[in-house]
C-alpha positions in Angstrom: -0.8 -20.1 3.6 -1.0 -16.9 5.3 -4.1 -15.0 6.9 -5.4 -12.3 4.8 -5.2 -9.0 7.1 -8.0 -7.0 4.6 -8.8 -6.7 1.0 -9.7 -3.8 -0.9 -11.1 -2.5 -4.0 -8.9 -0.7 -5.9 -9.6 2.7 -8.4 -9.5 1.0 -11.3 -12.9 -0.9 -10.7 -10.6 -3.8 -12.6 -8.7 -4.9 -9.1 -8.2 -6.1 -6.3 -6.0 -5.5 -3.2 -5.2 -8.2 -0.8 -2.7 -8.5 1.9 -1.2 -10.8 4.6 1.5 -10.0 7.4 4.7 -10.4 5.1 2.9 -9.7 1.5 0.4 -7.6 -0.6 -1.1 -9.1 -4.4 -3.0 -7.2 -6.7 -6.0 -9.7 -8.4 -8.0 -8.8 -12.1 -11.3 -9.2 -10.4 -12.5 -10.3 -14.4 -9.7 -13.3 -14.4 -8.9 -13.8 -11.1 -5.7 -13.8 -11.9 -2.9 -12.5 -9.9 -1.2 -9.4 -11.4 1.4 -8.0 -8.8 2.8 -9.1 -5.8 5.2 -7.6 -2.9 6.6 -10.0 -0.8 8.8 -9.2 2.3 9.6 -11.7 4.4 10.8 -9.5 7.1 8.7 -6.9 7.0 5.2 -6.5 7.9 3.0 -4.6 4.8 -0.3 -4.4 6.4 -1.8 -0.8 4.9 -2.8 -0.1 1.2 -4.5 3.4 -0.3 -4.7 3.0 -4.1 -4.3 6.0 -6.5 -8.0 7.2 -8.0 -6.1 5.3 -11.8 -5.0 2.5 -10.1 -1.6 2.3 -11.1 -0.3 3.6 -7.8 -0.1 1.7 -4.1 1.1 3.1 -0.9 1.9 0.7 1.6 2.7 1.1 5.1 5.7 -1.1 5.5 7.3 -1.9 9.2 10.2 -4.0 10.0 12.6 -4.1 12.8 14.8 -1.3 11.7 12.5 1.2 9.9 9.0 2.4 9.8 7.9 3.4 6.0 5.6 4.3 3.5 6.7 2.4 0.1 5.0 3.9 -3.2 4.7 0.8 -5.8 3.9 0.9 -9.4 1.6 -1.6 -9.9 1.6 -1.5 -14.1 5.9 -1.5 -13.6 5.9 -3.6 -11.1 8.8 -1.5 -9.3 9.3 0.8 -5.9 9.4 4.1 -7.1 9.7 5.8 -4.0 9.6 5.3 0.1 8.7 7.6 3.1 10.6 7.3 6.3 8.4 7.6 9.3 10.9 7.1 12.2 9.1 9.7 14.1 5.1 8.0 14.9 2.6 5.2 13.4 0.8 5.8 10.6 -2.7 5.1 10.8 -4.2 5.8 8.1 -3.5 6.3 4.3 -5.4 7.9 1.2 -4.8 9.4 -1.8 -6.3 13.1 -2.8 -8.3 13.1 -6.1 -6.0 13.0 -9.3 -3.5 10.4 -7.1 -0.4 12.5 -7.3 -0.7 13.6 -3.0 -0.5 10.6 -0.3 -2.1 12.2 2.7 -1.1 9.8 6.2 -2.6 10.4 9.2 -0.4 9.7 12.2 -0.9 8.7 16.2 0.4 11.8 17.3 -2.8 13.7 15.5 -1.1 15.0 12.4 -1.9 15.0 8.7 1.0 14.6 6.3 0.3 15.7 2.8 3.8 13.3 0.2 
């Protein structure tokens, strides 16, 4: 059992985001029942924004080689896209209303609109 890094609410008002160092699950907050889960063994996941439907994650994914933002289809289950961020850290992620722009804010100061 891993320690759970944060949790968070997603769009939906149906789920729930949780994630550890090496994982992220989505939970129906009715069942309690786990719905979707990313596992990385190698990687550290520990960032989630949630699209305003719910059907969208963006998770800020590190690892040894590669810094990244991953963009999961939580309904699919499936990657649909990933970011390289070689350059700085993200340090924060959001979606605009309507869920179709990732904004990232970065060390270095900047805003990244995806």
């Amino acid at each position: 059992t891993e320690l759970i890094v944060a949790v968070q609410p997603l769009a939906d008002g149906k789920s729930l985001a949780s994630w550890t160092q090496t994982e992220v699950k989505v939970w129906g907050l009715d069942s309690g029942v786990e719905r979707f889960k990313l596992t990385a063994p190698t990687t550290t996941a520990n960032m989630v924004a949630c699209s305003s439907d719910g059907r969208t994650l963006a998770i800020r994914v590190v690892d040894r080689e590669r810094r990244s933002i991953a963009i999961w289809d939580v309904v699919a289950d499936v990657q649909r896209s990933a970011f390289s961020t070689d350059k700085d850290w993200v340090e924060a992620l959001a979606f605009a209303p309507g869920g179709r722009t990732l904004l990232s804010g970065w060390t270095d100061g900047t805003v990244r609109l995806w």
